[in-house]
Backbone as ProteinMPNN parsed JSONL, in Angstrom:
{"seq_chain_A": "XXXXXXXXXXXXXXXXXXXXXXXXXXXXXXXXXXXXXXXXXXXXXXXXXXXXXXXXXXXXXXXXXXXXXXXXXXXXXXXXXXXXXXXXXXXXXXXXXXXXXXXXXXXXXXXXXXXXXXXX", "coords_chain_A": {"N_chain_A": [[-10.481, -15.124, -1.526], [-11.07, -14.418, -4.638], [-9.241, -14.806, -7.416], [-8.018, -12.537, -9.976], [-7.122, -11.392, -13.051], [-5.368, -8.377, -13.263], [-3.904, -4.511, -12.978], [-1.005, -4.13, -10.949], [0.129, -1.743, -10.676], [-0.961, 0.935, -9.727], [-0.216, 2.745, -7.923], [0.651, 5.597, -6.474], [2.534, 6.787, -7.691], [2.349, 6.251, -10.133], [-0.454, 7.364, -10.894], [-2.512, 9.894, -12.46], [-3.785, 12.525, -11.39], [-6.571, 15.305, -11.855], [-7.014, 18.372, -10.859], [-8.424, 17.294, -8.915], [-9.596, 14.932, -9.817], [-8.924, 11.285, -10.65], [-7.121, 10.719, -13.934], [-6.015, 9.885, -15.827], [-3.725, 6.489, -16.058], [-0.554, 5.996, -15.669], [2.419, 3.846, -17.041], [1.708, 0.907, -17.609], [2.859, -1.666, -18.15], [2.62, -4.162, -17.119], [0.916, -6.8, -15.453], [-0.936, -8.147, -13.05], [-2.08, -11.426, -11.289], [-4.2, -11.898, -8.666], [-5.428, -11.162, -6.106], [-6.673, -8.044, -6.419], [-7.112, -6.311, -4.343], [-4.182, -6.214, -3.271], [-2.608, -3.888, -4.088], [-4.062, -1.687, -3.437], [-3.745, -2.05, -0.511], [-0.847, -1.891, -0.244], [-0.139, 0.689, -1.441], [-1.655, 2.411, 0.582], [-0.787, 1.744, 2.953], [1.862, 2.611, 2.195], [1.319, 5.19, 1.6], [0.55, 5.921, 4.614], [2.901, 5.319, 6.325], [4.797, 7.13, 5.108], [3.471, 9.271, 6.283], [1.428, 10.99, 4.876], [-1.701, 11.934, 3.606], [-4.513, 9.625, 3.366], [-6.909, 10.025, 1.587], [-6.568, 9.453, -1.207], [-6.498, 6.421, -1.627], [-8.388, 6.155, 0.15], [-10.96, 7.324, -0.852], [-10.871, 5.512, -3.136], [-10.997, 2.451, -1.893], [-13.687, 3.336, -0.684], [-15.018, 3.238, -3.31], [-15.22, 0.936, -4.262], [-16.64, -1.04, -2.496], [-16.601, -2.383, 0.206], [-17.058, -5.485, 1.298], [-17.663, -7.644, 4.587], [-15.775, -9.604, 4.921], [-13.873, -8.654, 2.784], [-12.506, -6.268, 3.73], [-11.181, -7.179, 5.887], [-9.294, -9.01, 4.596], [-8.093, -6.806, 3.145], [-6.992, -5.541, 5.573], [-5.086, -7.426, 6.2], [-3.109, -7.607, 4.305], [-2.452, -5.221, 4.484], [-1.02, -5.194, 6.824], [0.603, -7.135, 6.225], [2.573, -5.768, 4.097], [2.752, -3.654, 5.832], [5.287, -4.82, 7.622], [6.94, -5.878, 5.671], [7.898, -3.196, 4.461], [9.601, -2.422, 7.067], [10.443, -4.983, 7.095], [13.139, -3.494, 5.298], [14.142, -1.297, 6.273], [17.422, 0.099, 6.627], [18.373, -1.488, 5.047], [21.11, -2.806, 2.394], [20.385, -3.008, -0.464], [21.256, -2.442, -3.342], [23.268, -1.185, -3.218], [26.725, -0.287, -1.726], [26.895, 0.248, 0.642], [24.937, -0.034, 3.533], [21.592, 1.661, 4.574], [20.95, 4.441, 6.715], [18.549, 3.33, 9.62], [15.652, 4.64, 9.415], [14.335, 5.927, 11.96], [12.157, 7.071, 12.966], [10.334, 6.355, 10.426], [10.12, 3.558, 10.949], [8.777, 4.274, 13.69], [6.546, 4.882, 13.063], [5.658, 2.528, 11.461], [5.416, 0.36, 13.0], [3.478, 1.844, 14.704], [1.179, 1.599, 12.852], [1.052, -1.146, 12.664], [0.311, -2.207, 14.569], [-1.937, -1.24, 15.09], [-3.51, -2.169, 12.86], [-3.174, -4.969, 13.598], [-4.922, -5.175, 15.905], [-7.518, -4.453, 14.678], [-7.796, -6.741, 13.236]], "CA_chain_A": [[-10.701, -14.143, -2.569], [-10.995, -14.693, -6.374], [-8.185, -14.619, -8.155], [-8.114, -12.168, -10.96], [-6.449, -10.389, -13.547], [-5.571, -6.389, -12.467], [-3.253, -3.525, -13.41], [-1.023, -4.281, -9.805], [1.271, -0.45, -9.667], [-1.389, 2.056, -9.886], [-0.607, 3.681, -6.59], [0.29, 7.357, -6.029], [3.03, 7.358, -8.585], [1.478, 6.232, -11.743], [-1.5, 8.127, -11.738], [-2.298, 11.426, -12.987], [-5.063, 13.495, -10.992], [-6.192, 16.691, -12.366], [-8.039, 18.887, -10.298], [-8.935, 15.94, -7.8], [-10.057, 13.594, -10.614], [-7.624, 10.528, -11.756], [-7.602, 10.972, -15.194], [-5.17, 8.49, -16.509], [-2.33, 5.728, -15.504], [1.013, 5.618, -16.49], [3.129, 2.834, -16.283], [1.108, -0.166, -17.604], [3.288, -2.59, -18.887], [2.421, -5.345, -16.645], [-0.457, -7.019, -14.996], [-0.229, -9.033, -11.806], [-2.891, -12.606, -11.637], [-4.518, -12.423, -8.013], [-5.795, -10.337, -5.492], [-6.643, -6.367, -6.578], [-6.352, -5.495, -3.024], [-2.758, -6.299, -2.679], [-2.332, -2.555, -4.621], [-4.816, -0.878, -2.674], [-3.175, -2.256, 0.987], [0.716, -1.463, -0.951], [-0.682, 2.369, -2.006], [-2.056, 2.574, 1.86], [0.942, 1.556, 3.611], [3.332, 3.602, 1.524], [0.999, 6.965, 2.085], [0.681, 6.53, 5.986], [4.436, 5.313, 6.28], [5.114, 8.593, 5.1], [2.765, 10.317, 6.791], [1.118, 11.264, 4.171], [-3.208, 11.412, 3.922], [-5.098, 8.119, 2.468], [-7.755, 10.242, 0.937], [-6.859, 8.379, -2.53], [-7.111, 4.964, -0.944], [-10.373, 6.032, 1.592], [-11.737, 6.569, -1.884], [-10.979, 3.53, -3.851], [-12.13, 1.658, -0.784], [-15.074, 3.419, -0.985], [-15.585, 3.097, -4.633], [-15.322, -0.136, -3.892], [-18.048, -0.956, -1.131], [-16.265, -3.874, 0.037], [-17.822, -6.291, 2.284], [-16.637, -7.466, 5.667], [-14.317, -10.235, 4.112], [-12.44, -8.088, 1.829], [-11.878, -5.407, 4.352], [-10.436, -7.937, 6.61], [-8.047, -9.245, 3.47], [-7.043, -5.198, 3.009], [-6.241, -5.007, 6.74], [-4.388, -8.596, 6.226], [-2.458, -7.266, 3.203], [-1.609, -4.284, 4.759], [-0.137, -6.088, 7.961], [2.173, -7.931, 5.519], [3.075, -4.876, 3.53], [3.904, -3.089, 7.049], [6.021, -5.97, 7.611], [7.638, -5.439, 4.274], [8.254, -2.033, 4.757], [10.083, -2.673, 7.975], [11.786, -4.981, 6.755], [14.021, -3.183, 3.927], [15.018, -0.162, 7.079], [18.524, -0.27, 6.859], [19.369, -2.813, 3.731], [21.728, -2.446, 1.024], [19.92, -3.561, -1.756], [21.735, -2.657, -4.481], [24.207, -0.161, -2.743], [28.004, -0.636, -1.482], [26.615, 0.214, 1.954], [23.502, -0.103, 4.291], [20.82, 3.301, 4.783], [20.348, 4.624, 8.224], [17.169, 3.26, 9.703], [14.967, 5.946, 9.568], [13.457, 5.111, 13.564], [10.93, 7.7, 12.671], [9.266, 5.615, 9.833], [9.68, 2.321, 12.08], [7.501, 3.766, 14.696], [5.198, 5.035, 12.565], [4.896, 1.928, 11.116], [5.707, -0.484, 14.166], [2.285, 2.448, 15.115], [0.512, 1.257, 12.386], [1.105, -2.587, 12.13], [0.077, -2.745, 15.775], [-3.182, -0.616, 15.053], [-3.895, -3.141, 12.14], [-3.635, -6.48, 14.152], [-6.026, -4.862, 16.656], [-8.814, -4.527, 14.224], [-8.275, -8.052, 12.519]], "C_chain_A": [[-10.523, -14.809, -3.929], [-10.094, -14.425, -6.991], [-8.219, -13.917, -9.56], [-7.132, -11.292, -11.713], [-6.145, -8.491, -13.248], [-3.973, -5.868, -12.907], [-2.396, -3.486, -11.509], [0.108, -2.781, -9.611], [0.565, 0.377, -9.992], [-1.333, 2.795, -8.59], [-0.012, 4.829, -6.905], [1.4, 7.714, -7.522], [2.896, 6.538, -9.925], [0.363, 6.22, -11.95], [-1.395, 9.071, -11.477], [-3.397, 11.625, -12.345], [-4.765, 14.411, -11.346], [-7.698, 17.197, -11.924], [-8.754, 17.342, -9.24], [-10.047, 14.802, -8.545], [-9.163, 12.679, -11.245], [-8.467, 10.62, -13.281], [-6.615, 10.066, -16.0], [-3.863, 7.559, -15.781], [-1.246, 5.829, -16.26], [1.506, 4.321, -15.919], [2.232, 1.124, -16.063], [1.3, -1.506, -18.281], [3.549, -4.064, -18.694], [1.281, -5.562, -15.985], [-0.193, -8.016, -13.783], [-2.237, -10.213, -11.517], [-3.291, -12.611, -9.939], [-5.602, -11.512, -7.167], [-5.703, -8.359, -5.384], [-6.34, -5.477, -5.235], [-5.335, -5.133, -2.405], [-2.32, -4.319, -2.999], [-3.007, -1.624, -3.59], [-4.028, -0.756, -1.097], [-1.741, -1.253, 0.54], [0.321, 0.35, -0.938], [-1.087, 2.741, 0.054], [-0.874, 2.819, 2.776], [1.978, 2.626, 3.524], [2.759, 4.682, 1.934], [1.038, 7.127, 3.745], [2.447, 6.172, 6.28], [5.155, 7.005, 5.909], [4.59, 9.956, 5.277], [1.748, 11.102, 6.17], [-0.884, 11.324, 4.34], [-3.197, 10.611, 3.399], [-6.08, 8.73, 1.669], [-7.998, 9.161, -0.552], [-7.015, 7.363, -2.368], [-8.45, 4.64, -0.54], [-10.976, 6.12, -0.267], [-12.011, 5.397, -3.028], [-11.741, 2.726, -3.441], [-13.249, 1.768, -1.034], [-15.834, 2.817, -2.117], [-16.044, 1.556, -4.741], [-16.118, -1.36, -3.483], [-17.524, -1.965, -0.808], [-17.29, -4.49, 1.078], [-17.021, -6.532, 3.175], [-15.262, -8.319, 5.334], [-13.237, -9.608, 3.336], [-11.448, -7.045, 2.628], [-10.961, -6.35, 5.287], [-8.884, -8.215, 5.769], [-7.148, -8.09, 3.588], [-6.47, -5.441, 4.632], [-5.025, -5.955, 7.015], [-2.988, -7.948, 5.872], [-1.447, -6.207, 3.726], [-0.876, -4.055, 6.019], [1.394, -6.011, 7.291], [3.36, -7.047, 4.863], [4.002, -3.618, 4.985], [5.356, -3.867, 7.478], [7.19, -5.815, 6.895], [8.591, -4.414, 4.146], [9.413, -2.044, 5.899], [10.976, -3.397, 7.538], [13.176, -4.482, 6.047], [14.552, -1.665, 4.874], [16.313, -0.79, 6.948], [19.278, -1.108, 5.615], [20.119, -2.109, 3.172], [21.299, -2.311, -0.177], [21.077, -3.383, -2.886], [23.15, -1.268, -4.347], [25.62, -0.765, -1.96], [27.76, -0.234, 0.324], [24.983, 0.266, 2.176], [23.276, 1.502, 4.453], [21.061, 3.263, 6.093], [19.17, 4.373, 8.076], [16.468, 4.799, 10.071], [13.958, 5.738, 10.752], [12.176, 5.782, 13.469], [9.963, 6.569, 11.831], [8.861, 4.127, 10.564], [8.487, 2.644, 12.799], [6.362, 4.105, 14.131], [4.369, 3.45, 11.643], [5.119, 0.793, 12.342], [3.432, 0.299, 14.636], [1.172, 1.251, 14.559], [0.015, -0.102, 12.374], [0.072, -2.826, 13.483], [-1.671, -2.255, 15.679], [-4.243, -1.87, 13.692], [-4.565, -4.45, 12.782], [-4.977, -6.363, 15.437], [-7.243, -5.218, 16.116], [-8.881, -6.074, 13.396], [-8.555, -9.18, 13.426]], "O_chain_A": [[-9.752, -15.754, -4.094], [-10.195, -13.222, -7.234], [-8.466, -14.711, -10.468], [-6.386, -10.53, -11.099], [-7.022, -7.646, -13.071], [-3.042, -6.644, -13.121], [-3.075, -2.867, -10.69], [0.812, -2.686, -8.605], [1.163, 1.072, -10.813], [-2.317, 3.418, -8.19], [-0.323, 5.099, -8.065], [1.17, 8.657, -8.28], [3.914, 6.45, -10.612], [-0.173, 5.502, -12.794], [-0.625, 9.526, -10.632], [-4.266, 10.82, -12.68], [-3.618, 14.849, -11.436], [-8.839, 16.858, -12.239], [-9.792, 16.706, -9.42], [-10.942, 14.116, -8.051], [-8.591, 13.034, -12.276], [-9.644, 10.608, -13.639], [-7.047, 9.663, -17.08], [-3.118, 8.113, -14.972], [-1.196, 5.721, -17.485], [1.233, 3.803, -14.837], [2.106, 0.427, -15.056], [0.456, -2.247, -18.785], [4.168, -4.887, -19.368], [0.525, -4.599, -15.852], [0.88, -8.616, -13.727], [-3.334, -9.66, -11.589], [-2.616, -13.532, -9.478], [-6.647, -11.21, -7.744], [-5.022, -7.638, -4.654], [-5.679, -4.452, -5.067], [-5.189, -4.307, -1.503], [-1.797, -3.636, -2.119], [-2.312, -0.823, -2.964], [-3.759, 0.325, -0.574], [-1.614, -0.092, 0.93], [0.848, 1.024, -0.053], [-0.344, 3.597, 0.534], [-0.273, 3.825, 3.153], [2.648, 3.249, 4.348], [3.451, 5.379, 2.677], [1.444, 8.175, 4.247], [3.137, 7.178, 6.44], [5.899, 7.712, 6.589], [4.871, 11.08, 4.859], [1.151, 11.911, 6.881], [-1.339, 10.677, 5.284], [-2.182, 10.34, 2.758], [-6.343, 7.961, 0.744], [-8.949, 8.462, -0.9], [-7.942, 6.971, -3.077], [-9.237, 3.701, -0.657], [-11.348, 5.102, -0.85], [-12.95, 4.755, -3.499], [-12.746, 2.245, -3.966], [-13.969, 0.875, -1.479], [-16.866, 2.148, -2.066], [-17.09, 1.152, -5.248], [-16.182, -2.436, -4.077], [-17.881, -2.878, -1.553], [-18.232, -3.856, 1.554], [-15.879, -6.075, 3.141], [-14.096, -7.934, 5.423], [-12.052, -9.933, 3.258], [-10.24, -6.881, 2.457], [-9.779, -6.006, 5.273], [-7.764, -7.829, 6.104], [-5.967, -8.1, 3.937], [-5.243, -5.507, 4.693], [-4.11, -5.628, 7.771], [-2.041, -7.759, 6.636], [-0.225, -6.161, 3.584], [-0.25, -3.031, 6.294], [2.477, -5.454, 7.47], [4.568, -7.278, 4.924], [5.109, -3.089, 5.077], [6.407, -3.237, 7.59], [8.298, -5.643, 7.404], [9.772, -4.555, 3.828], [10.41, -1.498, 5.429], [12.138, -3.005, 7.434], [14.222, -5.092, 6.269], [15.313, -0.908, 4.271], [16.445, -2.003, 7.104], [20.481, -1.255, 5.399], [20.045, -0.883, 3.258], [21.815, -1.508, -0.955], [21.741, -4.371, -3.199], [23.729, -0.671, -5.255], [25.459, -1.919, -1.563], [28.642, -0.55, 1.123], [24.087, 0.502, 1.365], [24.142, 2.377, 4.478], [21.36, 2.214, 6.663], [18.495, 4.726, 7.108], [16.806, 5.717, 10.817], [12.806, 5.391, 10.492], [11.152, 5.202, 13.83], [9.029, 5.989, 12.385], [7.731, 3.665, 10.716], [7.463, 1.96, 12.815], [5.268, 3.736, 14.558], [3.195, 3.266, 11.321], [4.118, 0.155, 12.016], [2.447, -0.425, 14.785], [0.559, 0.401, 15.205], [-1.167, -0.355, 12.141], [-0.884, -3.593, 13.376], [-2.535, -2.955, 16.207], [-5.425, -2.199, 13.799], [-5.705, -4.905, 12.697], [-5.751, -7.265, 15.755], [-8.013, -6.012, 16.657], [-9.964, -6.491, 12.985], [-8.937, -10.258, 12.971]]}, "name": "protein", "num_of_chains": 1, "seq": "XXXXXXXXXXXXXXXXXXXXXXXXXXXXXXXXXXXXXXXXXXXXXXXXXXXXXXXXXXXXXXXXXXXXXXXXXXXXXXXXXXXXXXXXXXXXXXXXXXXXXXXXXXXXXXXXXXXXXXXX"}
Protein backbone atom coordinates (compact mmCIF):
# COMPACT_ATOMS: atom_id res chain seq x y z
CA UNK A 1 0.00 0.00 0.00
CA UNK A 2 1.02 3.69 -0.47
CA UNK A 3 1.87 5.40 2.26
CA UNK A 4 -0.05 8.53 2.86
CA UNK A 5 -0.99 11.32 4.86
CA UNK A 6 -4.79 10.82 6.66
CA UNK A 7 -6.87 12.13 9.57
CA UNK A 8 -6.16 8.40 11.61
CA UNK A 9 -9.33 8.78 14.73
CA UNK A 10 -12.32 9.42 12.73
CA UNK A 11 -14.19 6.39 13.91
CA UNK A 12 -17.60 6.35 15.65
CA UNK A 13 -16.59 8.82 18.28
CA UNK A 14 -15.40 11.81 16.46
CA UNK A 15 -17.91 12.15 14.01
CA UNK A 16 -21.08 13.89 13.98
CA UNK A 17 -24.01 12.28 11.80
CA UNK A 18 -27.14 14.14 11.43
CA UNK A 19 -29.99 12.45 10.17
CA UNK A 20 -27.73 9.57 8.65
CA UNK A 21 -25.32 12.03 6.98
CA UNK A 22 -21.64 12.65 8.61
CA UNK A 23 -21.55 16.12 8.69
CA UNK A 24 -18.40 17.00 10.46
CA UNK A 25 -15.24 15.54 12.59
CA UNK A 26 -14.21 16.43 15.80
CA UNK A 27 -11.07 15.77 17.22
CA UNK A 28 -8.46 16.67 14.53
CA UNK A 29 -5.44 17.54 16.07
CA UNK A 30 -3.32 14.93 14.62
CA UNK A 31 -2.63 13.12 11.45
CA UNK A 32 -1.11 9.66 11.25
CA UNK A 33 1.68 9.03 7.83
CA UNK A 34 0.59 5.50 6.34
CA UNK A 35 -2.09 3.35 5.62
CA UNK A 36 -5.94 5.02 5.70
CA UNK A 37 -7.24 1.63 6.24
CA UNK A 38 -5.68 1.09 9.55
CA UNK A 39 -8.89 3.56 10.81
CA UNK A 40 -11.37 1.93 8.81
CA UNK A 41 -10.21 -1.93 10.13
CA UNK A 42 -9.78 0.02 14.08
CA UNK A 43 -13.63 1.66 13.60
CA UNK A 44 -14.72 -2.10 12.36
CA UNK A 45 -13.30 -4.05 15.06
CA UNK A 46 -14.41 -1.73 17.83
CA UNK A 47 -18.26 -1.74 16.36
CA UNK A 48 -18.50 -5.66 16.00
CA UNK A 49 -16.50 -6.21 19.37
CA UNK A 50 -19.32 -4.57 20.78
CA UNK A 51 -21.77 -5.94 18.92
CA UNK A 52 -22.68 -3.17 17.50
CA UNK A 53 -23.79 -2.81 13.32
CA UNK A 54 -20.85 -1.82 10.70
CA UNK A 55 -23.28 0.06 8.59
CA UNK A 56 -20.76 3.20 8.98
CA UNK A 57 -17.77 1.13 7.96
CA UNK A 58 -19.94 -1.15 5.07
CA UNK A 59 -20.25 2.40 3.83
CA UNK A 60 -16.86 3.88 3.83
CA UNK A 61 -15.79 0.59 2.31
CA UNK A 62 -18.13 1.12 -0.14
CA UNK A 63 -17.40 4.69 -0.76
CA UNK A 64 -14.34 3.47 -1.25
CA UNK A 65 -14.60 0.68 -4.05
CA UNK A 66 -11.55 -0.94 -2.98
CA UNK A 67 -9.92 -3.49 -5.03
CA UNK A 68 -9.02 -7.03 -4.11
CA UNK A 69 -5.59 -5.95 -2.52
CA UNK A 70 -6.88 -3.42 -0.22
CA UNK A 71 -9.70 -5.53 0.98
CA UNK A 72 -7.27 -8.17 1.83
CA UNK A 73 -4.99 -5.31 3.80
CA UNK A 74 -8.58 -4.28 5.72
CA UNK A 75 -9.13 -7.95 6.59
CA UNK A 76 -5.17 -8.02 7.55
CA UNK A 77 -5.55 -4.87 9.70
CA UNK A 78 -8.45 -5.99 11.24
CA UNK A 79 -6.85 -9.45 12.29
CA UNK A 80 -4.18 -7.36 14.08
CA UNK A 81 -6.61 -4.96 15.64
CA UNK A 82 -8.66 -8.20 16.91
CA UNK A 83 -5.48 -9.22 18.30
CA UNK A 84 -5.12 -5.88 19.95
CA UNK A 85 -8.33 -5.87 21.35
CA UNK A 86 -7.76 -9.18 23.03
CA UNK A 87 -4.97 -8.35 24.13
CA UNK A 88 -5.76 -5.34 26.68
CA UNK A 89 -8.90 -8.03 28.40
CA UNK A 90 -7.95 -7.91 31.78
CA UNK A 91 -4.84 -5.21 31.96
CA UNK A 92 -4.25 -2.53 34.31
CA UNK A 93 -3.18 0.10 32.25
CA UNK A 94 -3.22 2.89 34.19
CA UNK A 95 -5.31 1.48 37.20
CA UNK A 96 -4.16 0.08 40.80
CA UNK A 97 -5.81 -3.16 39.69
CA UNK A 98 -6.57 -5.45 36.62
CA UNK A 99 -10.54 -5.38 34.81
CA UNK A 100 -12.43 -8.57 34.71
CA UNK A 101 -12.08 -10.17 31.32
CA UNK A 102 -15.15 -9.59 29.80
CA UNK A 103 -15.29 -13.63 28.19
CA UNK A 104 -18.23 -12.32 26.33
CA UNK A 105 -16.20 -9.78 24.19
CA UNK A 106 -13.27 -12.50 23.85
CA UNK A 107 -15.55 -14.82 22.10
CA UNK A 108 -16.99 -12.48 20.13
CA UNK A 109 -13.86 -11.50 19.09
CA UNK A 110 -11.80 -14.89 19.36
CA UNK A 111 -15.56 -15.32 16.73
CA UNK A 112 -14.42 -12.76 14.69
CA UNK A 113 -10.55 -13.09 14.37
CA UNK A 114 -11.17 -16.69 13.38
CA UNK A 115 -13.87 -15.59 10.70
CA UNK A 116 -11.18 -13.07 9.38
CA UNK A 117 -8.21 -15.56 8.88
CA UNK A 118 -10.69 -17.74 6.97
CA UNK A 119 -11.30 -15.23 4.30
CA UNK A 120 -7.53 -14.07 3.98
Amino acid sequence: MKPTCFLDDITTKNVIINNGVLSGIVDVDSLAFGDSLLTVALTKVSLLSSEYDTEYTDYWTERLDLDTKQKKALDLYSAIFCLDFLSEEGQVFNKKKSTNVNSKRVNVLINLLNKILISI
